[in-house]
C-alpha positions in Angstrom: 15.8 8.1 -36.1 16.0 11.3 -38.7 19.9 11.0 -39.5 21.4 13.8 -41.3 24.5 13.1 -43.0 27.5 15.9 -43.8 29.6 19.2 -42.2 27.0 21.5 -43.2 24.4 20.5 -40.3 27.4 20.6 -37.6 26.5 24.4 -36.6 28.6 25.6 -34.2 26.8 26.8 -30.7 29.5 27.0 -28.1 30.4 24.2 -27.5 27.8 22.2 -28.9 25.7 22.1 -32.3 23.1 23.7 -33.4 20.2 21.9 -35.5 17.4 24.3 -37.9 14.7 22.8 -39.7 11.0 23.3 -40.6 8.1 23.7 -38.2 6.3 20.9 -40.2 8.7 18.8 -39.3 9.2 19.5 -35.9 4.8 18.7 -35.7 5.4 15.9 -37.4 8.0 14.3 -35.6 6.7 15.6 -31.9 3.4 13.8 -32.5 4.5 11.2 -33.7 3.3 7.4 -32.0 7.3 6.9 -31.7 9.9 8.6 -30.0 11.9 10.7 -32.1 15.8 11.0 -32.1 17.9 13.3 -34.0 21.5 11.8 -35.4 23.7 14.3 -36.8 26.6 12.2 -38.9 30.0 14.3 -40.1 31.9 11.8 -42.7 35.0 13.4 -42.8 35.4 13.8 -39.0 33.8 10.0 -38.2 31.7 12.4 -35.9 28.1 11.0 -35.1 25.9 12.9 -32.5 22.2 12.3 -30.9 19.6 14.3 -29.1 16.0 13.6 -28.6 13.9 15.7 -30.2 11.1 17.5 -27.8 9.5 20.4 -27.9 10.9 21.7 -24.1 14.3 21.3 -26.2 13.2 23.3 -28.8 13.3 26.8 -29.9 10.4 28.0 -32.1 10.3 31.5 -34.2 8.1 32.0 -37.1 10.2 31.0 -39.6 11.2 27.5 -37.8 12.7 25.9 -35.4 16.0 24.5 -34.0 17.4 22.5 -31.3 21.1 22.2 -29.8 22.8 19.2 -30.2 25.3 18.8 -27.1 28.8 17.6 -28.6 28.8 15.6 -25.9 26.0 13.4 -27.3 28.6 10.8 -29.1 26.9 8.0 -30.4 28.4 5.4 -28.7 27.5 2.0 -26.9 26.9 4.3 -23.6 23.9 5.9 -25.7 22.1 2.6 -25.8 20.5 3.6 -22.1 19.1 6.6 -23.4 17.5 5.5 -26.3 16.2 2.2 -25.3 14.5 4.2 -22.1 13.0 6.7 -24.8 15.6 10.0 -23.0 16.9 13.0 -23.8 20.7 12.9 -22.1 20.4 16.0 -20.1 19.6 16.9 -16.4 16.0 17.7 -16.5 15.2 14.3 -18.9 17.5 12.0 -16.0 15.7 13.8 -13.2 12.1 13.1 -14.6 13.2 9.7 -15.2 14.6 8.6 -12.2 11.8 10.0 -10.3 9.7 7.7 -11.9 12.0 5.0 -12.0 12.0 5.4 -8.2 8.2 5.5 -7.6 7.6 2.0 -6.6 10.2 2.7 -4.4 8.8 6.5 -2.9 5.5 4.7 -2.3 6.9 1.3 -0.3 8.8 3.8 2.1 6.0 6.8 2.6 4.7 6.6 6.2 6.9 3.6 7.3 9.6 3.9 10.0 12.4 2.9 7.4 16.7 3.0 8.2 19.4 2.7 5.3 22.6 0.9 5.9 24.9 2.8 2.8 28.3 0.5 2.6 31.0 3.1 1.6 34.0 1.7 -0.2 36.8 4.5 0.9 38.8 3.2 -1.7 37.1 2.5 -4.5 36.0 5.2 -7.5 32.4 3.9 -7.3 32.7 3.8 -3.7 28.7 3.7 -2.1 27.5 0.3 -2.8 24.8 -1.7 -2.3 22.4 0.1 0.0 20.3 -2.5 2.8 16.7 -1.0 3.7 15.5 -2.3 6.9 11.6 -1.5 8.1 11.0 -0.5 11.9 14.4 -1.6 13.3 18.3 -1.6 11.9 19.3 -4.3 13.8 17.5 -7.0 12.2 19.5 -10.0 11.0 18.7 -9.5 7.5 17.5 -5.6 5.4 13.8 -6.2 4.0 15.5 -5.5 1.2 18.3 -4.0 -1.1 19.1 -1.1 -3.5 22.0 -2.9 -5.4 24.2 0.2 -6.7 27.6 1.2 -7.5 27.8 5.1 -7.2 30.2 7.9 -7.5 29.9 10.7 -4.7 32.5 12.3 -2.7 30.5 12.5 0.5 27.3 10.7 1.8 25.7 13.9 1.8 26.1 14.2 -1.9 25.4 10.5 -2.5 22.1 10.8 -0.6 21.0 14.5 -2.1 21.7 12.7 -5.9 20.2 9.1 -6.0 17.4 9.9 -3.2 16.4 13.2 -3.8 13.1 12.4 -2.4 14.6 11.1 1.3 16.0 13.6 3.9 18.3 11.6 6.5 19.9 11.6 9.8 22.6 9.7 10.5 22.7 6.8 13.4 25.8 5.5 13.6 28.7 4.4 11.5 31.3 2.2 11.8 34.7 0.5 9.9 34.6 -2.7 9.0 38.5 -4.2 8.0 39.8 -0.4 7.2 38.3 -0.7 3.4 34.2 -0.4 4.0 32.7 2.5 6.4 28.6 1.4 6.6 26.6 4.5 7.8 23.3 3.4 9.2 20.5 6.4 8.3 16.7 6.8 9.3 15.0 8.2 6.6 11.6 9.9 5.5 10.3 10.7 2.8 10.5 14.2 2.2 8.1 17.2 0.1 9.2 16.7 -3.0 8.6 12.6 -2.6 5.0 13.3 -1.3 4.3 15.9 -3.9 5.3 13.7 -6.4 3.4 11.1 -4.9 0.2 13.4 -5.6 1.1 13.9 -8.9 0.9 10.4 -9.7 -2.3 9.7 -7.8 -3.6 12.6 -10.0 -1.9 11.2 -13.2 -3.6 7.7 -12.3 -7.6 8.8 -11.0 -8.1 12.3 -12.1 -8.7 15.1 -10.0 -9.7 14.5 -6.7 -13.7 14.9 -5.6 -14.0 18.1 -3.8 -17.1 20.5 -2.1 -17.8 23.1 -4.8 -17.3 26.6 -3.0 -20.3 28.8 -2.9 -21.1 31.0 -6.0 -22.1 34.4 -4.5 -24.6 36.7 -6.3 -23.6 40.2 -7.2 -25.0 42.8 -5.2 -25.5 46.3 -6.3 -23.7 49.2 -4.7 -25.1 52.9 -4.1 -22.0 53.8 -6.3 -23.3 50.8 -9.0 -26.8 52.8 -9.0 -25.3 56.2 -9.4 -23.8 54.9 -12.6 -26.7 53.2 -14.1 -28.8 56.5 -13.4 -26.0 58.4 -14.8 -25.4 56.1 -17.6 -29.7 56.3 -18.5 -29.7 60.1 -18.3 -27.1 60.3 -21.1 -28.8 57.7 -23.3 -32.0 59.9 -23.3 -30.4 63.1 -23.7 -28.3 61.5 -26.6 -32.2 60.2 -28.2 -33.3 63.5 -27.9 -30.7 65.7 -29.5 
């Protein structure tokens, strides 16, 4: 952790705070064998902010560098998730890391006739719980398995498009059970992104994939290509003898 310590490094940018410092610092602390985390401390306001330091964050000139540090970043127990998992706390970071938090998961359900039984608590504030995966048929005693969960969403739809970004869905039934729980049984597939991300990973884990090398075809000359190389030798001799 590089903590910096007083009023005069809380730079106002909007909202947030702005950080400057040297580009040999930035090299330094970007290639570094550790993860790097910036902690911006104000004294006299018992302020204390965070933000990982990367270069995608980063905006580089000539003369340096700087990086915004969202006011939102207190550091507070909450902030323990981010920095144990090595995160910046922003959407693009929590998107790459879920997807491969969830890759186990994309890969058990590629190609497999798979249906979801999603237990919404009407409610509740952290109303879709505890999600039951059943392979081949939903009416099975028992899911294969379960996606334990407590999740904020104010519609399925949103639920589904948030935590499984990588499933589309249609819905099979639903039903009440004692007025307080609604369970919606889906079938689900995994979608494009899913399998392109499944790709990537195969990539990430072999190295590119063997392939036929196409055909390197020869260059053939052109009446025009002629014309020029005549035209292009008449000058050079006219040019040796003047």
């Amino acid at each position: 952790m590089q903590i910096k310590t007083g009023a005069s490094y809380f730079r106002p940018n909007g909202d947030d705070f702005v950080f400057y410092g040297e580009l040999r610092h930035l090299e330094y602390w970007t290639r570094h064998s550790l993860l790097v985390f910036l902690i911006l401390h104000d004294p006299d306001r018992n302020l204390t902010v965070w933000q990982k330091v990367e270069r995608r964050l980063a905006n580089v000139t000539k003369k340096g560098w700087s990086i915004v540090v969202p006011s939102a970043n207190v550091l507070e127990a909450a902030s323990k998730t981010f920095i144990s998992d090595g995160i910046a706390n922003d959407d693009e970071s929590i998107r790459r890391f879920n997807m491969a938090y969830d890759f186990d998961t994309i890969e058990a359900l590629h190609g497999k006739e798979v249906y979801f039984e999603v237990n919404e608590w009407v409610n509740k504030s952290l109303k879709f719980r505890d999600v039951g995966v059943y392979y081949g048929d939903h009416g099975k005693h028992a899911p294969d398995f379960m996606i334990r969960m407590r999740v904020p969403a104010p519609t399925l739809d949103d639920f589904m498009r948030n935590i499984f970004p990588w499933l589309d869905y249609e819905c099979v039934r639903a039903e009440e059970k004692a007025g307080e729980v609604e369970v919606h049984v889906l079938q689900v597939w995994v979608n494009e992104l899913g399998k392109s991300y499944l790709c990537v990973e195969q990539y990430f884990k072999d190295g590119p994939l063997e392939r036929e090398e196409p055909e390197i075809l020869e260059h053939e000359e052109s009446a025009a290509d002629e014309e020029d190389d005549a035209s292009w030798m008449r000058r050079a001799i006219e040019r040796d003898q003047s």
